[in-house]
C-alpha positions as a Python dict, from the first residue, in 0.01 Angstrom:
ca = {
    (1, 'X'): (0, 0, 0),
    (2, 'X'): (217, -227, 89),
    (3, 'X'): (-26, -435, 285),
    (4, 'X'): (-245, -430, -12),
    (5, 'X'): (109, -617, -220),
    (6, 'X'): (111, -889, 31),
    (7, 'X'): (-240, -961, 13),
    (8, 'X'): (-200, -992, -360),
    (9, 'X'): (64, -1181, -351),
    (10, 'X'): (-30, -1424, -103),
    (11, 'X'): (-371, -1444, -319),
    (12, 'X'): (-162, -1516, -661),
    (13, 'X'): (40, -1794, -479),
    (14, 'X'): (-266, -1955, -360),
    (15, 'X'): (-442, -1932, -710),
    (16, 'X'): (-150, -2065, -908),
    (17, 'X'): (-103, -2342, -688),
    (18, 'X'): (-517, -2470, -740),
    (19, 'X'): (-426, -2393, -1095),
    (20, 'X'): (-90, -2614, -1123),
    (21, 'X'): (-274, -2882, -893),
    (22, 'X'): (-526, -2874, -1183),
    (23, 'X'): (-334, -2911, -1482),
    (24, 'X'): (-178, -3187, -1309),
    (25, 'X'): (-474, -3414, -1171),
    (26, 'X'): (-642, -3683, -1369),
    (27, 'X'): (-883, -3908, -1293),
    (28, 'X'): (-789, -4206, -1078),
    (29, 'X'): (-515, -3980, -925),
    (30, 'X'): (-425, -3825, -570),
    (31, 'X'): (-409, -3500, -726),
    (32, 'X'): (-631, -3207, -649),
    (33, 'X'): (-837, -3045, -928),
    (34, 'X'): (-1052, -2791, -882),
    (35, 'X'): (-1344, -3013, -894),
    (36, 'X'): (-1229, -3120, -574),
    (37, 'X'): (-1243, -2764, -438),
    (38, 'X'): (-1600, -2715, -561),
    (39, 'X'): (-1735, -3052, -460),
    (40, 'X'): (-1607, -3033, -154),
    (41, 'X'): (-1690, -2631, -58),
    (42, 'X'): (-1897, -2465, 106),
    (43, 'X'): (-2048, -2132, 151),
    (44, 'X'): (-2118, -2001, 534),
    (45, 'X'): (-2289, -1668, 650),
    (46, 'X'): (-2291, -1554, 1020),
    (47, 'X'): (-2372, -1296, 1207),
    (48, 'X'): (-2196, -1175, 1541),
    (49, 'X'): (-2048, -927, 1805),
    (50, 'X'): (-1677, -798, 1727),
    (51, 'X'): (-1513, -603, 2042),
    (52, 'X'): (-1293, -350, 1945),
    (53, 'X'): (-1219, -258, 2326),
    (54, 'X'): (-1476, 23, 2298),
    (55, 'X'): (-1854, 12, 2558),
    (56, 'X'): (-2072, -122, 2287),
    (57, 'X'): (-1916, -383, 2043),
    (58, 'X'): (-1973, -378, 1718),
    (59, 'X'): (-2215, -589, 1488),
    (60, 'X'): (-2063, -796, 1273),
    (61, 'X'): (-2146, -966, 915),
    (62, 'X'): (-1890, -1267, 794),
    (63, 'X'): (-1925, -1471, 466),
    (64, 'X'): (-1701, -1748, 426),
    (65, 'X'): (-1633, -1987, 172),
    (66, 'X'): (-1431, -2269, 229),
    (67, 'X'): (-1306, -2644, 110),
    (68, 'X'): (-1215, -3013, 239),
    (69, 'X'): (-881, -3098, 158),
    (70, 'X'): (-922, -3480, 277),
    (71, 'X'): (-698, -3561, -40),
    (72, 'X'): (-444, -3424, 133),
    (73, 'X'): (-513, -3555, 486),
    (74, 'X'): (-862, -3616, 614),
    (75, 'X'): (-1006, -3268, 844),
    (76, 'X'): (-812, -3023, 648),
    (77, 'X'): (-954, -2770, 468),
    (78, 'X'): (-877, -2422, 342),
    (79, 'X'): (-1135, -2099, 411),
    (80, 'X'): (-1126, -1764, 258),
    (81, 'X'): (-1340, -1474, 476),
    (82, 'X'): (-1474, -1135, 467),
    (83, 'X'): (-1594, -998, 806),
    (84, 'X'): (-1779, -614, 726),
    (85, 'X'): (-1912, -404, 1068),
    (86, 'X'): (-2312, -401, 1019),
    (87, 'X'): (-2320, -137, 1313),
    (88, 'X'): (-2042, 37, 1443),
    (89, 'X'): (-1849, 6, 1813),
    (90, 'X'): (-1906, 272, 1990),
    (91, 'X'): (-1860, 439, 2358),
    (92, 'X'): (-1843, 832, 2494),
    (93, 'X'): (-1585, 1049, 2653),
    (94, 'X'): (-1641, 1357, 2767),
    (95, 'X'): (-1997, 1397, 2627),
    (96, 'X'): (-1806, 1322, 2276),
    (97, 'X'): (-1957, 976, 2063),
    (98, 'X'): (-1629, 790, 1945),
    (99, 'X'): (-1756, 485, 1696),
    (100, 'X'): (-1540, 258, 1528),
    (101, 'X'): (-1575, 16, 1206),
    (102, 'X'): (-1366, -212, 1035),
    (103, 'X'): (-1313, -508, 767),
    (104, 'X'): (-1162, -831, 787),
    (105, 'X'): (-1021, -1014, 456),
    (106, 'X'): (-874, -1389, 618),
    (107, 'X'): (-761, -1680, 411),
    (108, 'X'): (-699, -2005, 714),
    (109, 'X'): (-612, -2328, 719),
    (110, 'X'): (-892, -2533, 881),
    (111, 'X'): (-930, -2902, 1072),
    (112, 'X'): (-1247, -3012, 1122),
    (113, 'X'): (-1285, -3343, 1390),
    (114, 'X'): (-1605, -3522, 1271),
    (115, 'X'): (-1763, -3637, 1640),
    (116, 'X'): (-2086, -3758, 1459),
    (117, 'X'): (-2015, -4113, 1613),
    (118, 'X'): (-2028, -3958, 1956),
    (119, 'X'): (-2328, -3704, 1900),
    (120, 'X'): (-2435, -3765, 1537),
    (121, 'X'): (-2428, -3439, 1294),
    (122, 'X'): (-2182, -3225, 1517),
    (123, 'X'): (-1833, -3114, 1409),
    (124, 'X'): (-1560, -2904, 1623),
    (125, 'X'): (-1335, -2628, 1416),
    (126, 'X'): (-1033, -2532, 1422),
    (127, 'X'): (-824, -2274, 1182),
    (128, 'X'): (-547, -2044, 1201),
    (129, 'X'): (-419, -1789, 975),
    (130, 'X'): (-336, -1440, 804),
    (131, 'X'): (-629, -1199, 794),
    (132, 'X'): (-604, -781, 656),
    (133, 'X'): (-783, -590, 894),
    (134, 'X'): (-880, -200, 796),
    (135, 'X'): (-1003, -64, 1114),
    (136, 'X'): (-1158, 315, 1092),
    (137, 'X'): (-1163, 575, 1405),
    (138, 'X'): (-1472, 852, 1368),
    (139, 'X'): (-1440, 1116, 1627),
    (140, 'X'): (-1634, 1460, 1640),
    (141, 'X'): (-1271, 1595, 1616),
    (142, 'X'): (-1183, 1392, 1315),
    (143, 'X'): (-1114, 1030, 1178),
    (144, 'X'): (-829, 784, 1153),
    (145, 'X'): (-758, 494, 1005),
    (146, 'X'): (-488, 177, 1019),
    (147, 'X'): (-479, -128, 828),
    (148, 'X'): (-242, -444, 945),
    (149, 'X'): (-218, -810, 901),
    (150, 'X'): (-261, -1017, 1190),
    (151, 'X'): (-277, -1405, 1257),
    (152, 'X'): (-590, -1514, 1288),
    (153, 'X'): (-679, -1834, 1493),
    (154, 'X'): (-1085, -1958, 1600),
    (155, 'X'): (-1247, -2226, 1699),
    (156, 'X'): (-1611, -2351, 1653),
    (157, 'X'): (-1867, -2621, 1636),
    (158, 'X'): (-2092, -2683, 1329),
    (159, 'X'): (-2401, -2905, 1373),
    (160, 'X'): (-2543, -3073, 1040),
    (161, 'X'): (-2933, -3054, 1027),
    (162, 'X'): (-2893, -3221, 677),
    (163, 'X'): (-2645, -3337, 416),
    (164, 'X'): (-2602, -2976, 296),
    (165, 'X'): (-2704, -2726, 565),
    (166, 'X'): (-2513, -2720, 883),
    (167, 'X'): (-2564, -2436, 1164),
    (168, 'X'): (-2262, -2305, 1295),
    (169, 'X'): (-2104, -2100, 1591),
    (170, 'X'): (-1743, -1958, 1578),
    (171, 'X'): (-1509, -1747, 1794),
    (172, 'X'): (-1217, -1552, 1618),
    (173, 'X'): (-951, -1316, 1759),
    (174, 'X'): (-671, -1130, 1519),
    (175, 'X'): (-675, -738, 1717),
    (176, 'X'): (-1030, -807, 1746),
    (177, 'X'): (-1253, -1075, 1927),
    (178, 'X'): (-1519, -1228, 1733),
    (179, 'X'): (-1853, -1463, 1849),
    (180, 'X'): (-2068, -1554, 1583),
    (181, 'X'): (-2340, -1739, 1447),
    (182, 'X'): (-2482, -1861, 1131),
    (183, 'X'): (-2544, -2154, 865),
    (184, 'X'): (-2311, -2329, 635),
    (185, 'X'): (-2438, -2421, 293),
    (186, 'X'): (-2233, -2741, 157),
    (187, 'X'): (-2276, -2763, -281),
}
């Protein structure tokens, strides 16, 4: 429960600060509006390998949506996640199946460094930040669950095939290591 308050929390800071930004940016100014946020978001959908420290690692769906901040200095950006287990972890002990399963609810700050005048279209990532994480134990003696928040940090590379669609590769560890793959789809 409490975990749950912080999320909110943290989630109603970040709203009313997009909102304030709003009320406050006109046209012509430095100010960020959510106009910004939408013209300069994306959308991004991978798919991946999460080890949980179990034989078989878990598959892995993440949807992302993020946003440039270059108003406020060129490369940043802002990313909010949700990482869902497709197919649980899983391994034996003593003839016994143990499989494990978990979500992933991240909100990261994000650089991105542009190298498209060294090899044209590609971008390296960077982020860091706090991401929930609701991890579930199933045992053929029983179940048990734990929820945390953990930093978060990744890095990646993104490689634009056009203005608007990008392919992308990330690795993420909070608890649990991430590699993924996927496409980015900028509005």
């Amino acid at each position: 429960m409490k975990n749950a308050l912080i999320c909110s929390a943290l989630c109603a800071a970040l709203a009313s600060g997009v909102a304030h930004a709003d009320n406050h940016g006109t046209s012509g100014s430095n100010g960020l509006t959510t106009n910004d946020l939408v013209a300069n978001g994306y959308a991004e959908a991978r798919l991946g390998f999460a080890d949980m420290g179990l034989s078989d690692d878990a598959i892995v769906v993440a949807g992302t949506f993020g946003t440039g901040l270059d108003q406020i200095l060129p490369g940043l950006g802002a990313e909010a996640e949700l990482t869902l287990t497709a197919a649980d972890a899983e391994t034996s002990y003593f003839g016994e199946t143990l499989e494990a399963s978990y979500f992933g609810l991240g909100g990261y700050a994000t650089y991105t460094l542009d190298l498209d005048q060294q090899v044209k279209g590609l971008e390296l990532l960077g982020r860091a930040g706090l991401v929930y994480v609701d991890a579930e134990v199933d045992t053929a003696f029983g179940s048990a669950s734990d929820s945390s928040i953990e930093l978060g940090v990744g890095i990646g590379a993104r490689y634009n095939l056009q203005n608007n669609l990008a392919i992308v590769g990330r690795i993420d560890t909070y608890d649990i290591d991430v590699l993924s793959i996927g496409a980015t789809y900028r509005f």
